[in-house]
N, C-alpha and C positions, 0 to 999 in steps of 0.2 A: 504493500500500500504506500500511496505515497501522498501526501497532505490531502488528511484530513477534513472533509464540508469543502473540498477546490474539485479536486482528480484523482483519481486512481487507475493504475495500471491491471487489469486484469491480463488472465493468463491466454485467453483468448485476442488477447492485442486489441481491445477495443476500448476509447474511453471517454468518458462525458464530455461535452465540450470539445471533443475534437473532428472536429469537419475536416474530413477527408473524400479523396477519391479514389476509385480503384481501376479506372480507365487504363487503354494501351498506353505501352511504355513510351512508345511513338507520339504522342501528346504532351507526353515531359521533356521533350528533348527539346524544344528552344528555351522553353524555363531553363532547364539545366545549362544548355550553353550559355545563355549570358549571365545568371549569376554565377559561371566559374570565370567568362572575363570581368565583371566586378569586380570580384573578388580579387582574382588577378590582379588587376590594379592597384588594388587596397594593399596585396602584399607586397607588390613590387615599392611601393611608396613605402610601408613601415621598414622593411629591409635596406632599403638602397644606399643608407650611410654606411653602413659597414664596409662595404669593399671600397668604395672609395673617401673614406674614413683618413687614411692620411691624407690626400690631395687638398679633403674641405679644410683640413687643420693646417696644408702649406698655404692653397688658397687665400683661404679668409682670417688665417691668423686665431685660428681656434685653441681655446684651453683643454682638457682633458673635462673639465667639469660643463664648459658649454658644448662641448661633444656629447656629452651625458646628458644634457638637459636640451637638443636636437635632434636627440631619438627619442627621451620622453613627451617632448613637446605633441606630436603626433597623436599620442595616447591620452594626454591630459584633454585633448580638443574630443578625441572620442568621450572621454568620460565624462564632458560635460557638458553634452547636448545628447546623453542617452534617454535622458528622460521626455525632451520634447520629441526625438527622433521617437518612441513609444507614441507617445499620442499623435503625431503624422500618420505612422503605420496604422491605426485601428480610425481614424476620421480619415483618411485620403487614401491609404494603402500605400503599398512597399513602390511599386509600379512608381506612381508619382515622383515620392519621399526620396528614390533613390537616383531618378533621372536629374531632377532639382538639384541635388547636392552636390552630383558629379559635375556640376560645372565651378561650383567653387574647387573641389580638386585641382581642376584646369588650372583655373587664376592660382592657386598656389606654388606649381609648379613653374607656373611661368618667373615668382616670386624669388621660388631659389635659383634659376635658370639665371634674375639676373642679381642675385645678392654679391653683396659688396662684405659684409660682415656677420659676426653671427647673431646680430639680431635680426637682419633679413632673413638668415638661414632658420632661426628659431619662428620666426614669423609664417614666412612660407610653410614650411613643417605643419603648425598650428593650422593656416587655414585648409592643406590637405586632408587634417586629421578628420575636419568637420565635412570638408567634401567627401570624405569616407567613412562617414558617423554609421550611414543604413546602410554597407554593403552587404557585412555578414551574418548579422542581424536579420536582412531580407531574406537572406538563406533560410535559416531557423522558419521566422513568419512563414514564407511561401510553403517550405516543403514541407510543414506541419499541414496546411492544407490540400496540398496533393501527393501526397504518401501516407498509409497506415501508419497508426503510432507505432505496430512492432518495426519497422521498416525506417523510423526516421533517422537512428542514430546511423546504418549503412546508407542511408542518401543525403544526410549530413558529411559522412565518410569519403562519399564518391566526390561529392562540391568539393570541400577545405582537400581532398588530397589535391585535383585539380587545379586548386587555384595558386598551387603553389609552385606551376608555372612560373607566377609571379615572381618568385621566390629566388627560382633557375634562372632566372633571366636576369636578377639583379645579383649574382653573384659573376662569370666568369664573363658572358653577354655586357653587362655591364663597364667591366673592368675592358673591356677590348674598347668599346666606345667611346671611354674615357680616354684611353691610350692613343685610339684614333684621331677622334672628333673635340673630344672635351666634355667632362660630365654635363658642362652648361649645354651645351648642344643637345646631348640627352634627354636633359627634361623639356628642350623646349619640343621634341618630338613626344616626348610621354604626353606632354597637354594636349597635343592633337588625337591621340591616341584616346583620351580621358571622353573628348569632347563626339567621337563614332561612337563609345560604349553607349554613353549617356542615350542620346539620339535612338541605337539600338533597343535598349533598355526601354525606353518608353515604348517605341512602336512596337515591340513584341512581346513584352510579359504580359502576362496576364493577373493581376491577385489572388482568383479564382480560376479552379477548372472547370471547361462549359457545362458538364454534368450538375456543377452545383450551385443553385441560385445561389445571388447576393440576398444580403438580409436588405430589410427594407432601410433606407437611408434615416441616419437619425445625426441629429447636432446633442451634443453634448455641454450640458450648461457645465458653468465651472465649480458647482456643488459634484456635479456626478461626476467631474474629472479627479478631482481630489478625493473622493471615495472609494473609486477605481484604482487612486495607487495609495490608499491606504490600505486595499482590498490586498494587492499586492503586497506591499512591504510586512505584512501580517500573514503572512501565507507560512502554515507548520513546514517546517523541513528546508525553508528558504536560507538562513543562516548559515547552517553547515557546506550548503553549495557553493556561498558567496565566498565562505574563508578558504575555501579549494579553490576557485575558480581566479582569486586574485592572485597567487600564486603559480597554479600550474601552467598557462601557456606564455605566463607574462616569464616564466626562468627559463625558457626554450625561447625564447625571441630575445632577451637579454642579454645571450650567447652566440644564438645562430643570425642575429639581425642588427645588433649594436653593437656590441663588443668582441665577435670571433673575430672580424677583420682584427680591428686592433689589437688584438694579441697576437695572431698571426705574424702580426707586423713588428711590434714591441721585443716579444720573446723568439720568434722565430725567423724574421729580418724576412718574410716572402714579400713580393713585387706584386704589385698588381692582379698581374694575370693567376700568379699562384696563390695568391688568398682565393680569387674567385672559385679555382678551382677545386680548393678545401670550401669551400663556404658551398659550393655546387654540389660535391656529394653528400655535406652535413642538408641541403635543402633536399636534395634525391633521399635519406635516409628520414626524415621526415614526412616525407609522400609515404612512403613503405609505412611508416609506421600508423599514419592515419588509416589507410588501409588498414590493415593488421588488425587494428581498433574497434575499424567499424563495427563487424557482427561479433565481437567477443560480447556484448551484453546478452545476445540471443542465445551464443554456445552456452556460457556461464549463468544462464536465467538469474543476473545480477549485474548492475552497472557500478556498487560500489567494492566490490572486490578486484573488477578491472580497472578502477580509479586508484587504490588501493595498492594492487602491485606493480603499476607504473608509476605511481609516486617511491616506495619502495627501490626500485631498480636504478632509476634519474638519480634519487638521493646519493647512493653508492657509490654511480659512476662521479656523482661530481666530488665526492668525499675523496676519491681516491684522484682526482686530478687535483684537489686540495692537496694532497698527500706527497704530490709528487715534484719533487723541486730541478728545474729544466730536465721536463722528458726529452725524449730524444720527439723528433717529429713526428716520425711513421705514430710513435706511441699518441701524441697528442690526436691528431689526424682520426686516430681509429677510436681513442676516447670520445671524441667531438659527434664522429658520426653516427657511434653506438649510443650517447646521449640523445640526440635527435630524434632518432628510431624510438627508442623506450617514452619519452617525453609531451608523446603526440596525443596524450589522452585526453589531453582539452573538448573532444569531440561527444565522448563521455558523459562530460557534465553540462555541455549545453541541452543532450537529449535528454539528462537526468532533470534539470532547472527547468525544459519546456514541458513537459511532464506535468510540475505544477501547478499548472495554472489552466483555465478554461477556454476556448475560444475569443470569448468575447473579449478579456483581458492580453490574449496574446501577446499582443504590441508591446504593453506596458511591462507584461512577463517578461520578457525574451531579454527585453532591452536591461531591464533590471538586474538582471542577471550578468551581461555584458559589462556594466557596471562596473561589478569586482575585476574583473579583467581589463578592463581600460585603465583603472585607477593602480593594480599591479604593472599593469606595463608602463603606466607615469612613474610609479615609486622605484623600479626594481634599477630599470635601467640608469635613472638619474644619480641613486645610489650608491652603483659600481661605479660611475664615475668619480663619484667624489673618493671613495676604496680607491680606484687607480692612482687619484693624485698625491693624494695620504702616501702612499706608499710609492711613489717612482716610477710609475708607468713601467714596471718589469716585472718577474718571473713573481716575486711576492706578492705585490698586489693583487697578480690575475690568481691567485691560489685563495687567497686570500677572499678575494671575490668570490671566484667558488665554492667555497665552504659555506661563507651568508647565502649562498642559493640551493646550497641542499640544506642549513638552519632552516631557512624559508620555505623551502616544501615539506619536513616534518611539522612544521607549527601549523600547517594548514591543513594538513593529514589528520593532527591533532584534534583538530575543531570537526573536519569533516567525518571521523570516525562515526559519529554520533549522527549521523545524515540515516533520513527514512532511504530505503532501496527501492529502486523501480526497477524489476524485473521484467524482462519480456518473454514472450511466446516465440 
């Protein structure tokens, strides 16, 4: 069972409040394609400091701490329009909420395309973050209504592994660009790039699938707004998701999206093209492991035992790169990428957090939940940075760093131990 007077998970995959369809697979397929280039984009933007991570520091004359607060920037703009993004999605739907935004993406990009310093760079960052508040979010929203609950966490699986395309492309793709062209050149093609999704994104999603009427249109006064996410923020079982979810995907993008460059670089002197190429198959081990992910809740009729020993496995491997004072590379290399794999269970807890909550609240659910993870991926990464400059930008600090990131996934194990289960069929 899973909270209490909201939703529950039966064994049969079916549950209140959740509007779905069961139509051909061939009907999900333009949904699917463009929220995996949303997505895509969402990733290529939070990732894309890391491989060229030293360039923005010869560049624009950056600190170790405003490099850290560059990467968080992105995230703090997610976290703080997740709650308007909620009430967009349930009064206008994803459809809108997310073609709209992606044009501020645009103008951001264009922002650090032509930054002179790093408060253009922290600036830009920020308004991409909001131009990419409802990408993944629209994921969760949509595919809760055209997929079975038993089915949501493997086509949650199938998007986020996808989108991290993104992900590939801002590691070794990237770093050649830059080498080429000039990172500035780059984004001013990613804007253009931002500016077909968007376009696309409207003209072919759908909120719904044809099989299933819209409810009848209604406005929401702002008593029923504020009740609605009190409705939420009250919801049994919501806590223990929130203190996981700040945590788990924000220590896997803190490594693989901010700071693996810079160590790379720091501790292991690689060039460009060879950070991308470690950052490339720590992002390809990543995909596998969201995969991986996906239907273990169905094998295991339990989502928090697979939350459980992937937090467990991450913890270890980073304890033991704490442990390890100038590995040789291969060994870094093969730690880095076996973390990434293990670490991908954030997919996990957004099917356990949508779970939830009812239909009607979706929006404000999902987003809510997104929350902890926007507000982790501001805190975590800003964090390390400031660990880097404490310590010297070498072999101690990043150990050093890593050890507060497996501290920070048992404290949040901690809390989430005591999380209700949603098993599936």
């Amino acid at each position: 069972m899973v909270a209490q007077g909201h939703a529950s998970v039966h064994a049969e995959g079916t549950q209140p409040g959740f509007m779905v369809a069961s139509g051909p697979m061939a009907s999900r397929l333009p949904l699917l394609s463009l929220l995996i280039a949303v997505t895509c984009l969402s990733q290529f933007y939070r990732v894309s400091n890391s491989v060229i991570a030293p360039e923005l520091v010869r560049d624009l004359d950056l600190s170790a701490r405003q490099l850290g607060w560059a990467g968080s920037a992105f995230f703090f703009a997610l976290f703080a329009v997740q709650v308007p993004v909620g009430m967009w999605f349930d009064r206008f739907g994803a459809r809108r909420t997310v073609a709209a935004l992606s044009f501020l993406a645009m103008a951001g990009a264009l922002v650090i395309a032509f930054s002179s310093g790093a408060v253009d760079l922290i600036a830009g960052r920020t308004i991409v973050g909001v131009g990419c508040a409802a990408s993944f979010m629209s994921v969760v929203f949509l595919c809760s209504r055209w997929f079975p609950p038993a089915k949501l966490a493997t086509a949650l699986s199938w998007v986020f592994a996808a989108s991290n395309i993104g992900t590939l492309a801002a590691a070794t793709p990237l770093a050649w660009v830059a080498a080429t062209v000039g990172w500035r050149t780059g984004f001013v093609g990613l804007a253009a790039v931002t500016v077909l999704v968007a376009i696309g994104f409207y003209l072919f999603v759908r909120d719904r699938p044809p099989e299933q009427p819209a409810p009848a249109a209604k406005k929401e006064s702002l008593a029923e707004i504020m009740k609605g996410l009190l409705e939420v923020w009250t919801t049994p079982g919501l806590v223990p998701v929130l203190a996981m979810h700040f945590f788990a995907y924000a220590t896997m993008l803190t490594v693989l999206g901010v700071w693996g460059g810079p160590y790379l670089y720091d501790v292991h002197k690689l060039d460009a093209v060879a950070r991308g190429n470690v950052l490339l198959a720590m992002g390809a081990a990543q995909i596998l492991g969201i995969l991986a992910y996906g239907p273990m809740d169905r094998v295991l009729r339990s989502r928090k035992r697979v939350v459980l020993g992937g937090v467990a496995i991450s913890a270890t491997l980073l304890v033991v790169m704490a442990a390890l004072p100038q590995p040789p590379l291969w060994v870094a290399v093969v730690l880095l990428t076996v973390f990434c794999f293990f670490c991908a269970f954030g997919t996990t807890i957004v099917a356990q957090g949508r779970a939830l909550f009812p239909d009607r609240l979706a929006g404000r659910g999902v987003t809510t939940v997104n929350m902890a993870q926007c507000l982790g991926l501001t805190v975590l990464p800003a964090g390390m940075g400031y660990i880097v400059e404490a310590f010297g930008a070498g072999d101690l600090a990043y150990r050093v760093s890593f050890g507060a990131l497996a501290l920070g996934l048992v404290l949040g194990a901690s809390v989430y131990v005591r999380s209700r289960d949603s098993a599936t069929a």
